[in-house]
C-alpha positions, 0 to 999 in steps of 0.5 A: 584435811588432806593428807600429804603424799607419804614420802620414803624420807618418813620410812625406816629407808631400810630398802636401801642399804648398800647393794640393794636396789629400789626397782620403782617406789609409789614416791612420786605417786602422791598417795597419802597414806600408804607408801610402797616399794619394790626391792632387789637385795643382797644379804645386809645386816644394819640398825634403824631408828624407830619411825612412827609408821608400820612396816610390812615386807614381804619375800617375793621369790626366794627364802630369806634367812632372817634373824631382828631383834627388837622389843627385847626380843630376838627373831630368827626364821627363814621367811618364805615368799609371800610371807609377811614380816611385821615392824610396827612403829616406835620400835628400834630394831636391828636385823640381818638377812641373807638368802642361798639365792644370793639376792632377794626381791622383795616388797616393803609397804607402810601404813600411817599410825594415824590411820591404824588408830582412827580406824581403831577408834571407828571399830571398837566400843571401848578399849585401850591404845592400840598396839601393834607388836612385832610379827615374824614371817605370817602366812597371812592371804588377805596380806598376799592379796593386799601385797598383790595389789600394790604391786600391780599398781607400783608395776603399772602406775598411774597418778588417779590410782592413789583413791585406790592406794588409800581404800587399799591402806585401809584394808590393810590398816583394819587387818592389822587392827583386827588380827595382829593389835596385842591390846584386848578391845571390847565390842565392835562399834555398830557402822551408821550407814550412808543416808542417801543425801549423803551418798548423793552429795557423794555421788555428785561431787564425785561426777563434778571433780572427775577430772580431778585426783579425787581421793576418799578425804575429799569425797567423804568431806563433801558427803559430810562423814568420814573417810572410813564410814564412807569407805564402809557403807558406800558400797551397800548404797551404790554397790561398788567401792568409792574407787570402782565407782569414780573409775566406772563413771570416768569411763561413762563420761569418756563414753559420752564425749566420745560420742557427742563431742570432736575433742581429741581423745587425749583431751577426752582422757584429761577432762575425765581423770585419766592419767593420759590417753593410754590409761583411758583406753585400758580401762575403756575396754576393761568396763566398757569391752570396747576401745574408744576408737570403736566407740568413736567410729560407731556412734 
């Protein structure tokens, strides 16, 4: 079953408090499961309800004076840009923060629970609940990266980049699971791979719904497997990542009836999943090193 679009209603709503300012957020986006913002902030200090969810913010550009206390345990730090700081769900907590610079930019992003305990269970052999505790201002660069990413699509958004959004909150999940869980774990599951009638029922159903917003759930269902061992073992068939792949056939398809058809481009660029003509253009040139005029013209 398809996940709902993760909403800012489920979030601690942290992002904005009095003086601070969302500058843009993935709400509208649709992605299931990871929800992202991008914040300006002034020094705040306040008390928030648990959710179920896991919070990860990271400083974009200035030090921040941080102090939370939560489990029982007071933090104080002068987080750094790029660090991340931890808030797992089911925790209360209050804070306060303050910055020289006066106000702060940041990146708050969540990860369901519900994915950070199934990819648990796909991961290791044996072991009890996971848990998460929370994590203060860790210099982490597969975080960074990750962060990095995100902020590049809440910057430049585009509808069909929420198969992307959930291969990144995987990541994300996972990375938590493996370095930050406090629970001991035993063994690592050993992953089947994708036989090939399953990357081929994969395969087609991805080139019969490319006009579609297709997401890993769905791609997986129709392969018959899971979302994760789909997200894991797809690559080793074919490879490229479940998103690479769909934005590479996208572009082949564009390719094709640029060629064979008089459709106008913006029509090309909704029968083939783009999100409108500019988005098909871009990554047009980016993999196919041409524009689609000049793909037109010259066939």
């Amino acid at each position: 079953m398809d996940r709902p679009p993760f909403s800012y209603l489920e979030t601690h709503r942290v992002a904005r408090q009095p003086g601070s300012q969302v500058d843009c957020s993935s709400e509208d986006t649709g992605w299931p499961s990871l929800f992202a913002c991008i914040c300006s902030e002034t020094a705040y200090e306040g008390s928030f309800a648990a959710v179920k969810d896991h919070l990860v913010v990271i400083p974009l550009n200035k030090p921040v004076r941080f102090t939370r206390r939560i489990c029982g345990e007071l933090q104080e730090q002068v987080l750094l840009p790029g660090s991340a700081t931890i808030t797992p769900g089911g925790a209360d907590f209050s804070i306060r923060t303050s910055s020289d610079g006066g106000r702060y930019d940041t990146l708050h992003f969540y990860i369901r629970d519900e994915l950070i305990r199934e990819i648990s269970d796909e991961t290791f052999a044996s072991g009890p609940a996971i848990a998460l505790p929370p994590w203060v201002g860790v210099m982490d660069e597969m975080l960074r990266a990750l962060a990095n990413e995100i902020r590049k699509m809440l910057l430049t958004p585009f509808p069909s980049d929420a198969l992307y959004a959930d291969t990144l909150s995987r990541a994300a999940a996972g990375h938590l699971v493996r370095h930050y869980a406090s629970e001991q774990h035993v063994g690592i599951k050993s992953v089947r791979g994708l036989t090939s009638e399953q990357c081929s029922r994969a395969i087609a159903y991805i080139e019969e719904c490319l006009g579609d917003d297709l997401n890993l759930a769905s791609i997986a269902k129709a392969a018959g497997v899971s979302a994760g061992r789909l997200n894991h073992e797809f690559k080793r068939r074919t490879k490229l990542a479940p998103h690479q792949y769909v934005l590479n056939a996208r572009v082949r398809r564009a390719s094709t009836l640029l060629t064979t058809t008089e459709m106008s481009l913006a029509e090309i660029a909704f029968q083939c999943g783009f999100s409108n003509q500019q988005h098909m253009t871009r990554m047009v040139r980016r993999l196919a090193g041409r524009t689609p005029g000049s793909i037109r013209r010259d066939r």
